[in-house]
Backbone and ligand atoms as CSV (ligand in chain L), in Angstrom:
chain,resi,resn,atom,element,x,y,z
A,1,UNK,N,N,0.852,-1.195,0.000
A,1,UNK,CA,C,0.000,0.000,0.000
A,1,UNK,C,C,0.885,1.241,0.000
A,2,UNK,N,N,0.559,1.933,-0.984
A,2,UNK,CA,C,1.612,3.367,-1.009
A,2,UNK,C,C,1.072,3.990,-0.115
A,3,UNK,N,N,1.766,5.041,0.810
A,3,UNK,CA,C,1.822,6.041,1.910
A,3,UNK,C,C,1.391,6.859,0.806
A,4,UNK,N,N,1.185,7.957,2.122
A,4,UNK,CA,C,0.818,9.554,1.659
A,4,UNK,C,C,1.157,10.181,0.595
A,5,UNK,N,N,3.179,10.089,0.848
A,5,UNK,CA,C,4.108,10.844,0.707
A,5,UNK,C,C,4.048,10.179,-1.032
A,6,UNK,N,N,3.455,9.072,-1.118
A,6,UNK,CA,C,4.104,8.331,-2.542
A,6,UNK,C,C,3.629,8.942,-3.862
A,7,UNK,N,N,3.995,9.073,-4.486
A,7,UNK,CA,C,4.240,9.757,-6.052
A,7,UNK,C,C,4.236,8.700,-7.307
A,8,UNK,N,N,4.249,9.514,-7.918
A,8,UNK,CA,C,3.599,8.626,-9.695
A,8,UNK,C,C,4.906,8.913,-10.313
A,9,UNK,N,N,5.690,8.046,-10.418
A,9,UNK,CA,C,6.724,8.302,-11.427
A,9,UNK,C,C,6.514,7.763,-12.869
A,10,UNK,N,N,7.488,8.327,-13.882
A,10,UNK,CA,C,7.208,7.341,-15.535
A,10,UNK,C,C,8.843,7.527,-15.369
A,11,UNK,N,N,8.961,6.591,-15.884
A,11,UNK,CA,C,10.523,5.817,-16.349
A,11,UNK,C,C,10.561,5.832,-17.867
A,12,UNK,N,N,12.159,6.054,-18.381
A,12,UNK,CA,C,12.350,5.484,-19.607
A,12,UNK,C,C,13.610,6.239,-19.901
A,13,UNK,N,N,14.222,4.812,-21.049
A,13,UNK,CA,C,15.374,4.677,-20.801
A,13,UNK,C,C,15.868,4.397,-22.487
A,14,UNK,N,N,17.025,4.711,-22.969
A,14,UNK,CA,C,17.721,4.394,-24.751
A,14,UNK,C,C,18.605,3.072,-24.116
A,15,UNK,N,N,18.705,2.638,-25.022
A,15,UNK,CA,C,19.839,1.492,-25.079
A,15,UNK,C,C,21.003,1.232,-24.151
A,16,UNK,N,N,21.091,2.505,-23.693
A,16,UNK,CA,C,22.280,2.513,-23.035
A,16,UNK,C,C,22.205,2.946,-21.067
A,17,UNK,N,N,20.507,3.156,-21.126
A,17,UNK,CA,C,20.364,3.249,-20.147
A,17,UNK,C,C,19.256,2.234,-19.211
A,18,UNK,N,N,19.381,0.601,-20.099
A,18,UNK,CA,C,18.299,0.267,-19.563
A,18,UNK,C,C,18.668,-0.343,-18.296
A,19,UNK,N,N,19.714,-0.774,-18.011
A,19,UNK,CA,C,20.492,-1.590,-16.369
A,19,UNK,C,C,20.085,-0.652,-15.263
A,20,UNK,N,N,20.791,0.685,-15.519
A,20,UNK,CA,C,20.067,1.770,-14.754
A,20,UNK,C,C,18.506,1.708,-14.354
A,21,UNK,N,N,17.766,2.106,-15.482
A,21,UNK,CA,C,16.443,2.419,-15.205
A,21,UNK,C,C,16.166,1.423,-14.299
A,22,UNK,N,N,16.160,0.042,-14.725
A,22,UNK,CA,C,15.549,-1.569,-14.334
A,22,UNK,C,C,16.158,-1.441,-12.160
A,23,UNK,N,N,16.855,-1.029,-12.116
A,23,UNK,CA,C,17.330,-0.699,-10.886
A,23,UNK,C,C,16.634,0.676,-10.497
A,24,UNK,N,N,16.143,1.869,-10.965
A,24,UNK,CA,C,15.591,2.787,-10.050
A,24,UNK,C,C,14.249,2.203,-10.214
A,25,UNK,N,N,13.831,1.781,-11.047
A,25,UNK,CA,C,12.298,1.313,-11.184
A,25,UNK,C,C,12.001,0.168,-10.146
A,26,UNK,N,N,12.845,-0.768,-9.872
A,26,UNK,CA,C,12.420,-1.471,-8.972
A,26,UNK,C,C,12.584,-0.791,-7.290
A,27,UNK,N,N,13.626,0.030,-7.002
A,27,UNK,CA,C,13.613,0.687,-5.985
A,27,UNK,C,C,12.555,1.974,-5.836
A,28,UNK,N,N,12.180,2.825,-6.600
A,28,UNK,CA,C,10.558,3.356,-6.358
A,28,UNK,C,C,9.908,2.921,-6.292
A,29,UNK,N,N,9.929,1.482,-6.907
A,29,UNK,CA,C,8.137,0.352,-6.846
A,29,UNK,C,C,8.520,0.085,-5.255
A,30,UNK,N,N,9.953,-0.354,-4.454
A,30,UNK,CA,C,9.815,-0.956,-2.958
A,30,UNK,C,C,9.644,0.476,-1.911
A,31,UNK,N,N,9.763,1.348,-2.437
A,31,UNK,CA,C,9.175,2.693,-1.556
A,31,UNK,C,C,7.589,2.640,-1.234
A,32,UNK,N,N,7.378,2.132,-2.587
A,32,UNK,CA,C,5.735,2.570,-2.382
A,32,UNK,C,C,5.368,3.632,-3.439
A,33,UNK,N,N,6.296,4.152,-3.998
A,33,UNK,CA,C,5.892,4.872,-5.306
A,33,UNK,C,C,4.892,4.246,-6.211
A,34,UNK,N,N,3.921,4.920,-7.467
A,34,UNK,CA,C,3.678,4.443,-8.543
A,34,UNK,C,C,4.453,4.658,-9.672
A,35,UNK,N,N,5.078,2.857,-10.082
A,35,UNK,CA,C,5.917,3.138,-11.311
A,35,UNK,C,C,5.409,3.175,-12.355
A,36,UNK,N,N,5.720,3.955,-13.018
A,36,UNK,CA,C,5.089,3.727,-14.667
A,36,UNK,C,C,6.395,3.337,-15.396
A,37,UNK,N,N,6.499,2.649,-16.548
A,37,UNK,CA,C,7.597,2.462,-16.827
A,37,UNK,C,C,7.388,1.980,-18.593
A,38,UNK,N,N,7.924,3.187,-19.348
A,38,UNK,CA,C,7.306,3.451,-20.663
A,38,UNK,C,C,8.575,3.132,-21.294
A,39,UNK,N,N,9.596,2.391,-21.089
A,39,UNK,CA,C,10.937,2.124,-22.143
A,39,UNK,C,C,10.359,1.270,-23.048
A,40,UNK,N,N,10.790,1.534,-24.484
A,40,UNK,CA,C,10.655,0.918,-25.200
A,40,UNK,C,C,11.527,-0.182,-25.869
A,41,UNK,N,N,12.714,0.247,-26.207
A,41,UNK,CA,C,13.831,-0.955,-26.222
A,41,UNK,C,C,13.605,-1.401,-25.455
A,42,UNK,N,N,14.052,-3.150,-25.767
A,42,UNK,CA,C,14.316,-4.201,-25.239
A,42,UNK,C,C,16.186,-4.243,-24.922
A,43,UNK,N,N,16.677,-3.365,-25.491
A,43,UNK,CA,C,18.395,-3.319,-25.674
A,43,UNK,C,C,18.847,-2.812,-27.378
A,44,UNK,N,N,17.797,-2.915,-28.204
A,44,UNK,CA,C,18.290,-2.966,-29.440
A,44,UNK,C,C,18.180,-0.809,-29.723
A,45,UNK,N,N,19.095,-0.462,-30.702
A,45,UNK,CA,C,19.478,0.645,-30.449
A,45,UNK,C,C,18.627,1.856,-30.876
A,46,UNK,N,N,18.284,3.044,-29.975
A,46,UNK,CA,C,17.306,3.643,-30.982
A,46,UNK,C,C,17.858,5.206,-30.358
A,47,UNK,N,N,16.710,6.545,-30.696
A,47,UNK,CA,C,17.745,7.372,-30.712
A,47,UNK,C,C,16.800,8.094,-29.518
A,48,UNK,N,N,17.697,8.715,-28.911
A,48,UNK,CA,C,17.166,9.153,-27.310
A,48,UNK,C,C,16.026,10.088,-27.894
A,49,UNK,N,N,16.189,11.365,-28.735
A,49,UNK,CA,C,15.663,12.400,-28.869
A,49,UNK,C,C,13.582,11.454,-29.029
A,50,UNK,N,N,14.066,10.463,-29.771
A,50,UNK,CA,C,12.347,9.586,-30.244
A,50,UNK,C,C,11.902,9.109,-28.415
A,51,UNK,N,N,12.716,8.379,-27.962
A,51,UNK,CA,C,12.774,7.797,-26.410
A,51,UNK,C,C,12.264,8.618,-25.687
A,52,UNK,N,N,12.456,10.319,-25.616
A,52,UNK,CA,C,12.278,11.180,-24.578
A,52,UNK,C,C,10.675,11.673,-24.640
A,53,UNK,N,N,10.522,12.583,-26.612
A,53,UNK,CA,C,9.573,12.834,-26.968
A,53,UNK,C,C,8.133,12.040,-26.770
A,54,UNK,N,N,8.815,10.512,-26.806
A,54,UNK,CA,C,7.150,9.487,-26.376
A,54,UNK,C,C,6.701,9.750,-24.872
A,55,UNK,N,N,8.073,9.579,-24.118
A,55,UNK,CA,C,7.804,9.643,-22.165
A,55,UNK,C,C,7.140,11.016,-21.679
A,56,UNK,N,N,7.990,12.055,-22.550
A,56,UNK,CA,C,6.869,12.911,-22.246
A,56,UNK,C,C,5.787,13.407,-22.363
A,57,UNK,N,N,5.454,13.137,-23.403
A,57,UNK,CA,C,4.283,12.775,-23.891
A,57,UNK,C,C,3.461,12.106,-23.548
A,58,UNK,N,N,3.646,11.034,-22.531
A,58,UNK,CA,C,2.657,9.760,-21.480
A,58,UNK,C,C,2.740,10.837,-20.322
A,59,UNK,N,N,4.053,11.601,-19.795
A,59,UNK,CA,C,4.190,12.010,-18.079
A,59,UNK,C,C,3.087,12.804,-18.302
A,60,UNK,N,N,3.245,13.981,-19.476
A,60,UNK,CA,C,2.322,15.410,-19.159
A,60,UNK,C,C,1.097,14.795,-19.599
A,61,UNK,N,N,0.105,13.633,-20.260
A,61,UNK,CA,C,-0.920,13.269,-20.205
A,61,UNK,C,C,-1.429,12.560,-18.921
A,62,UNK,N,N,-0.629,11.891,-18.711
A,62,UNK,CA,C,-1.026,10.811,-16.941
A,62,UNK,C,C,-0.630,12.013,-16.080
A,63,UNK,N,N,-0.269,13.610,-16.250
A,63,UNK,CA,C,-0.104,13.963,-15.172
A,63,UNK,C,C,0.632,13.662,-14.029
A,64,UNK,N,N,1.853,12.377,-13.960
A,64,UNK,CA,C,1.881,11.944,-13.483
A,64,UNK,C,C,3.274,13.362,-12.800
A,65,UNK,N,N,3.531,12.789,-10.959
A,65,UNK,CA,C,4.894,13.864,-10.554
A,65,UNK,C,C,5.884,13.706,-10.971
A,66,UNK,N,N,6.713,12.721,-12.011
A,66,UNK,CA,C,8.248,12.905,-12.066
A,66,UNK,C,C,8.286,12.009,-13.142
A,67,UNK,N,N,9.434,12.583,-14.083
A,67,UNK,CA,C,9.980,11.454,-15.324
A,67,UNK,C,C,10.941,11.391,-15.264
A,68,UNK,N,N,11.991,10.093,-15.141
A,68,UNK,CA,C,12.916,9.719,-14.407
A,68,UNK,C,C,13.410,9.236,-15.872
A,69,UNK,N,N,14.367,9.582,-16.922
A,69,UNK,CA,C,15.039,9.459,-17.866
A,69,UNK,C,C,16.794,9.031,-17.848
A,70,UNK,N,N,16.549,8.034,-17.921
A,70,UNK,CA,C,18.427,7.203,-18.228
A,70,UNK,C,C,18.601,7.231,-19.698
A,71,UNK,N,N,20.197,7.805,-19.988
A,71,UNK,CA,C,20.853,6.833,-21.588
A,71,UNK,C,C,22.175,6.866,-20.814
A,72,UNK,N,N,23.039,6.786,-21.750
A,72,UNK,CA,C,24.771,6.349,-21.026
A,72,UNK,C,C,25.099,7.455,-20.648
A,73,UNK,N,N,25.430,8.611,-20.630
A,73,UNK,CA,C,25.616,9.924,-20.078
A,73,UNK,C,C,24.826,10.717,-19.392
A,74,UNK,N,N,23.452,10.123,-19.995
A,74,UNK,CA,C,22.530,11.183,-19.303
A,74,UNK,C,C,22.274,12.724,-20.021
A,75,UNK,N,N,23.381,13.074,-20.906
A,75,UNK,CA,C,23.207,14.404,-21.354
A,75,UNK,C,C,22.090,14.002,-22.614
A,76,UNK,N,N,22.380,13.067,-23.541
A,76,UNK,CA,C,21.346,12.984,-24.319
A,76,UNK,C,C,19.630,13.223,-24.230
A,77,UNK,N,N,19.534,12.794,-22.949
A,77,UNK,CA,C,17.903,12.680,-22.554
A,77,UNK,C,C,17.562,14.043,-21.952
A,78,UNK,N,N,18.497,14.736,-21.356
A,78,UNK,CA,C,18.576,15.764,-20.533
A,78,UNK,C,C,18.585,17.011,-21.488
A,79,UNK,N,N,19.405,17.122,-22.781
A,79,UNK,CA,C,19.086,17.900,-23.771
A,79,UNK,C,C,17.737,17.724,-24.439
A,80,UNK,N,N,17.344,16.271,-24.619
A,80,UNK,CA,C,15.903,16.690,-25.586
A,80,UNK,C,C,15.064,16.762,-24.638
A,81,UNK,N,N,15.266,16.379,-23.503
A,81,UNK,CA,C,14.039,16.505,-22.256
A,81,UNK,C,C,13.699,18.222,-22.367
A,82,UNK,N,N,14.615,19.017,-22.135
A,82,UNK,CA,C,14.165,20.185,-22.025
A,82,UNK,C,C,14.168,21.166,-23.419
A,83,UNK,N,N,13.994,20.514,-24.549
A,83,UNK,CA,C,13.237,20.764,-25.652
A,83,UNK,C,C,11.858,21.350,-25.664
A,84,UNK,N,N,11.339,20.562,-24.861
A,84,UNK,CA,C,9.919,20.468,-24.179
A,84,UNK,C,C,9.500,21.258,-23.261
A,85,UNK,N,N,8.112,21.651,-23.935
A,85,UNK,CA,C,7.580,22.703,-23.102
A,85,UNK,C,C,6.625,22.084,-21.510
A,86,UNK,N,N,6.746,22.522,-20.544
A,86,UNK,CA,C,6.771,22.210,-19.249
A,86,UNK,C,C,7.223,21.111,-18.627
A,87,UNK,N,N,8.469,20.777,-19.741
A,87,UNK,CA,C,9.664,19.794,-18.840
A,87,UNK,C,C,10.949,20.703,-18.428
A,88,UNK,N,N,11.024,20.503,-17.519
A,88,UNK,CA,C,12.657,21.514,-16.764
A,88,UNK,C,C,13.035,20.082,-15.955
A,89,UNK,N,N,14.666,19.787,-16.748
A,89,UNK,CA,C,14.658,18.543,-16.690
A,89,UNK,C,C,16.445,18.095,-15.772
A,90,UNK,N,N,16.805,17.949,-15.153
A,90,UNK,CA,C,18.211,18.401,-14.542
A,90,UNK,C,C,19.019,16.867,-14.904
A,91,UNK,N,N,20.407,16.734,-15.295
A,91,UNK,CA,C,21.466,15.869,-14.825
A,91,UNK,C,C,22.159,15.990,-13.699
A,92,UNK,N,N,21.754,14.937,-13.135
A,92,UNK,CA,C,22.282,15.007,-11.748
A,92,UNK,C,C,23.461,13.747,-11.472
A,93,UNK,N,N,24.593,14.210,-10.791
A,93,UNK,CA,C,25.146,12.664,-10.411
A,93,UNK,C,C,25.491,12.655,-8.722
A,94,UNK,N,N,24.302,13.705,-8.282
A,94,UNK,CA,C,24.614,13.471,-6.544
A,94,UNK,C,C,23.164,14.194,-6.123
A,95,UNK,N,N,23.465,13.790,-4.385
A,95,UNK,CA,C,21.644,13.792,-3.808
A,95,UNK,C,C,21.679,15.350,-4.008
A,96,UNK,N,N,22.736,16.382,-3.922
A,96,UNK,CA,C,22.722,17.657,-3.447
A,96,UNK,C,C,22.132,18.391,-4.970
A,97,UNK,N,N,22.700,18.524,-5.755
A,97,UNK,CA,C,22.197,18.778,-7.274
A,97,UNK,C,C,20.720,18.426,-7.634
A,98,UNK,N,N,20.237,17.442,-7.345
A,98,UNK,CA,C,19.027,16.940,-7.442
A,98,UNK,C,C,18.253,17.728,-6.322
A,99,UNK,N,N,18.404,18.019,-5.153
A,99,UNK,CA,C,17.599,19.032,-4.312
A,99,UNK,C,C,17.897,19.847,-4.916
A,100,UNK,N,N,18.632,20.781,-5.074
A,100,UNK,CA,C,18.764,22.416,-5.680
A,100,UNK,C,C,17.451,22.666,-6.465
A,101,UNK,N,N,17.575,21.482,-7.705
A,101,UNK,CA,C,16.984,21.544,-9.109
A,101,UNK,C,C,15.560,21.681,-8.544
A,102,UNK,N,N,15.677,20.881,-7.709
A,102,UNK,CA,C,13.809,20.597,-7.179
A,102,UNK,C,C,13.437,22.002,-6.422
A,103,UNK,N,N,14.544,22.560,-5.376
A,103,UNK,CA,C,14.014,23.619,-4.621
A,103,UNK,C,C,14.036,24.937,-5.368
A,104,UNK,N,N,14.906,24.955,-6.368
A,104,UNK,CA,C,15.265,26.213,-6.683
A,104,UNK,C,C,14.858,26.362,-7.992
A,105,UNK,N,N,14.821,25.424,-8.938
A,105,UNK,CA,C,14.258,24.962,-10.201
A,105,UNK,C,C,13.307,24.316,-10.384
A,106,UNK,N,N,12.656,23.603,-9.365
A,106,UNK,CA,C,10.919,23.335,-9.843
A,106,UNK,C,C,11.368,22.032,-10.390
A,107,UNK,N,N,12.088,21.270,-10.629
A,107,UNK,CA,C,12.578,20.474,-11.896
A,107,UNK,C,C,11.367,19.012,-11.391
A,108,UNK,N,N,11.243,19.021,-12.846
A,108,UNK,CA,C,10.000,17.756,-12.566
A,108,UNK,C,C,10.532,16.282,-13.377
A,109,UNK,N,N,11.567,16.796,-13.567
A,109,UNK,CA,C,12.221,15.633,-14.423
A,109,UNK,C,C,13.783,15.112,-14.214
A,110,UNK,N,N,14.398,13.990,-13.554
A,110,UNK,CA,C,15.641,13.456,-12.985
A,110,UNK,C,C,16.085,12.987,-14.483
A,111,UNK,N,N,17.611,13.516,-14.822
A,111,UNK,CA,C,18.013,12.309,-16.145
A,111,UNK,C,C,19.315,11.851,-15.280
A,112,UNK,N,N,19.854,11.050,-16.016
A,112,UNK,CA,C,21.035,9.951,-14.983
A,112,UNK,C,C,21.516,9.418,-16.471
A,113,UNK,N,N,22.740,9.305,-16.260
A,113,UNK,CA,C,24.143,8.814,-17.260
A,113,UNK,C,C,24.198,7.139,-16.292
A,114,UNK,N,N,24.115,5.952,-17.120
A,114,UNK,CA,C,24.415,4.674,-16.371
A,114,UNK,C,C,25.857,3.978,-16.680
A,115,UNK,N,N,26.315,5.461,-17.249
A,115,UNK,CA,C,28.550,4.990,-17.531
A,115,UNK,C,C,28.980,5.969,-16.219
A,116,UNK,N,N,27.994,6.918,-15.999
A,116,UNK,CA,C,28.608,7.638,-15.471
A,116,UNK,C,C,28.288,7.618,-13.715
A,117,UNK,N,N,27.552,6.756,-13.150
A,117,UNK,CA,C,26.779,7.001,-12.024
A,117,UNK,C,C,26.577,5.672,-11.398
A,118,UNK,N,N,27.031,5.687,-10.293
A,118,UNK,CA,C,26.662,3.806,-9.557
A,118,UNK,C,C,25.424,3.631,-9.344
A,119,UNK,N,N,24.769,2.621,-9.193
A,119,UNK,CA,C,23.197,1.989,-9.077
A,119,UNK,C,C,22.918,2.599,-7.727
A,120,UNK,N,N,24.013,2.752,-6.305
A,120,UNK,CA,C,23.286,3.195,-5.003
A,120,UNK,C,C,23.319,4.820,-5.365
A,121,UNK,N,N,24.578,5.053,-5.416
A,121,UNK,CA,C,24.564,7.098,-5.944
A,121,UNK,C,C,23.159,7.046,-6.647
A,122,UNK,N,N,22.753,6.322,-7.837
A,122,UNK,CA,C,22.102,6.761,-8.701
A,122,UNK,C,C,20.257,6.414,-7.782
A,123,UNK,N,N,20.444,5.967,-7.199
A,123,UNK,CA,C,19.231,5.723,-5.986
A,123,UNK,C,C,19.188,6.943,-5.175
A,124,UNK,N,N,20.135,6.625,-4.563
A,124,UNK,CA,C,20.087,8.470,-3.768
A,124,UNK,C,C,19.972,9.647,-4.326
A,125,UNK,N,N,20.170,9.907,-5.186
A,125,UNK,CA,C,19.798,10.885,-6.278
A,125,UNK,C,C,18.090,11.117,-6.368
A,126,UNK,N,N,18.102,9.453,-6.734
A,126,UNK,CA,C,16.180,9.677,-6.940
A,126,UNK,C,C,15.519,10.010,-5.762
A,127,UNK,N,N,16.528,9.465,-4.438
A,127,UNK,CA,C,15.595,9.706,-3.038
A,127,UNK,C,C,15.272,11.479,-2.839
A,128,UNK,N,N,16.437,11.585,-2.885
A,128,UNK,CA,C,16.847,13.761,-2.695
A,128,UNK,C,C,15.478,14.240,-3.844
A,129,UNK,N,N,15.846,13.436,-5.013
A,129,UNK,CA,C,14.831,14.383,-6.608
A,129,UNK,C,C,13.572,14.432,-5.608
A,130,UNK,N,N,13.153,13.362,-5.445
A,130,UNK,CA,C,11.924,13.111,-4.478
A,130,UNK,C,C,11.171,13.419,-3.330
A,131,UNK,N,N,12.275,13.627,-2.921
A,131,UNK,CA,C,12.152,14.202,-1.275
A,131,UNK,C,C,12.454,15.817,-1.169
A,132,UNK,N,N,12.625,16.361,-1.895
A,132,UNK,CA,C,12.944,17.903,-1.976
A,132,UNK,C,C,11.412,18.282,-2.366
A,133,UNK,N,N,11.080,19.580,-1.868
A,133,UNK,CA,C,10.100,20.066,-2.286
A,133,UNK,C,C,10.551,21.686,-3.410
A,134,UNK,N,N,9.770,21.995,-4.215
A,134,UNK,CA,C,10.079,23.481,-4.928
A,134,UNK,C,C,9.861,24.175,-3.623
A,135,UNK,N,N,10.577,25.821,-3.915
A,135,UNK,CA,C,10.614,26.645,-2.871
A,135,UNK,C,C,10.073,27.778,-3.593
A,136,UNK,N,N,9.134,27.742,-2.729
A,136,UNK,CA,C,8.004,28.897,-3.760
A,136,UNK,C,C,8.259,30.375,-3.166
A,137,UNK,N,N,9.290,30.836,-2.635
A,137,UNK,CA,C,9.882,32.293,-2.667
A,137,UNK,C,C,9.575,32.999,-3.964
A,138,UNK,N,N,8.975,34.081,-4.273
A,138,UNK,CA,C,8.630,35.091,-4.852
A,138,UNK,C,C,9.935,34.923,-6.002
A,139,UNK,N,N,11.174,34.359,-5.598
A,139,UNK,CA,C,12.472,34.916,-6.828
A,139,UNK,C,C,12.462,33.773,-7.202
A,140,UNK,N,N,12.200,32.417,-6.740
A,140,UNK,CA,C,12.066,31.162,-7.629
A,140,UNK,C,C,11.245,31.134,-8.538
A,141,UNK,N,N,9.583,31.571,-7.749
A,141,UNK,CA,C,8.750,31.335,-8.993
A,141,UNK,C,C,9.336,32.040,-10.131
A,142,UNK,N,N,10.091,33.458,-9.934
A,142,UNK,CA,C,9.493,34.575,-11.481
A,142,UNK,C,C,10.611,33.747,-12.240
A,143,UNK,N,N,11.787,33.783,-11.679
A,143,UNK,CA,C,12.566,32.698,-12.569
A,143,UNK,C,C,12.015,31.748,-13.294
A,144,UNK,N,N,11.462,30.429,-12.830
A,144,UNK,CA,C,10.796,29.308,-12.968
A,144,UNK,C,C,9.951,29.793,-14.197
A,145,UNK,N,N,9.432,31.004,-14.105
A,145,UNK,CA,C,8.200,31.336,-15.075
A,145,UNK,C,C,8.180,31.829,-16.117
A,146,UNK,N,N,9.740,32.649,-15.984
A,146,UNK,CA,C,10.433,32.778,-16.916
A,146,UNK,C,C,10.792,31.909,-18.123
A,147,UNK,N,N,11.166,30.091,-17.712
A,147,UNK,CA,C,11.918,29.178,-18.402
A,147,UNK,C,C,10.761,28.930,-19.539
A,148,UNK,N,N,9.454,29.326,-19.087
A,148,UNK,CA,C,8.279,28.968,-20.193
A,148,UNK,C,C,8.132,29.984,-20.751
A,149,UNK,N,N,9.054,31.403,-21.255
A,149,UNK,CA,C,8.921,32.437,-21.893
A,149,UNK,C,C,9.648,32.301,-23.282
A,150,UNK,N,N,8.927,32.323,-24.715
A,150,UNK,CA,C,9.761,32.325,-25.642
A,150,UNK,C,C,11.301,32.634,-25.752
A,151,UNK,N,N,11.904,32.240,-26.243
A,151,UNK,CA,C,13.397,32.576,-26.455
A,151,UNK,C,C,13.589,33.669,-27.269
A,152,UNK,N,N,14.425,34.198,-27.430
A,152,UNK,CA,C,14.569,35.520,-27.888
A,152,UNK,C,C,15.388,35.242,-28.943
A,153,UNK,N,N,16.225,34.098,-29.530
A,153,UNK,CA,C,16.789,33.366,-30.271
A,153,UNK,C,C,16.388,32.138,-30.809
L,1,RB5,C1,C,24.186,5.595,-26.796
L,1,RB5,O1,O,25.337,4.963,-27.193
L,1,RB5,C2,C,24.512,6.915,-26.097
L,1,RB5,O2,O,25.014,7.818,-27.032
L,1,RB5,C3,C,23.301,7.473,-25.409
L,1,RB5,O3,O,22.822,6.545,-24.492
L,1,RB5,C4,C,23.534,8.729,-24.623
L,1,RB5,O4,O,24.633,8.613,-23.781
L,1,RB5,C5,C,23.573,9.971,-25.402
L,1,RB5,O5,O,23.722,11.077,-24.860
């Protein structure tokens, strides 16, 4: 039975990040989280930018709180993640970075590198993404509200 505190995550992962994912996905399912878990490879190779565009596309329809995105660096998913309009999406490879993003950046979306990040680091990471709340100070939001303002370029 999920607690209070428990949250709706969606998972998904490129070729290079499925060992990763398969390890945070089973550790949010033993929290008590709801996993969703939208990877499509089985291992065979495809290209992150298609991988990201589908997950978000399920998170911002299910509404769900967090999209938790692995490939081998992590920068791949983390660049097309924030392509996207009301994804603000952070690479993180520690618990402290992952709070910031959440308190100070709103960030609704964890990406993770699985060359670059151990299976427990890369757990604690998700615990902090999770456990941080946004900090709704007057200079976070206008920032924050800012990131959904056309580009000027
Ligand atoms: C796949 O080899 C790799 O390029 C991808 O997972 C990711 O690291 C890209 O940024």
């Amino acid at each position: 039975m999920a607690g209070s505190g428990s949250k709706v995550l969606v998972f998904s992962a490129d070729h290079g990040g499925i060992d990763l994912k398969n390890k945070l996905v089973a550790h949010a399912g033993s929290l008590g989280h709801t996993v969703v878990d939208v990877t499509r490879t089985q291992g065979e190779s495809v290209d992150y930018p298609d991988e990201v565009g589908a997950a978000v596309e399920y998170f911002l329809q299910r509404q769900a709180d967090f999209l938790v995105l692995v490939c081998g660096s992590g920068v791949g998913v983390s660049i097309a993640a924030n392509r996207h309009h009301k994804i603000r999406a952070v690479l993180a490879d520690n618990p402290y970075t992952a709070a910031l993003a959440r308190a100070h950046n709103h960030a609704n979306c964890l990406c993770l590198g699985q060359r670059l990040v151990g299976e427990d680091m890369a757990c604690a990471v998700l615990d902090s993404f999770i456990a941080n709340q946004p900090d709704l100070s007057e200079r976070h939001k206008r920032r924050v509200h800012k990131l959904e303002e056309p580009c000027r370029t």
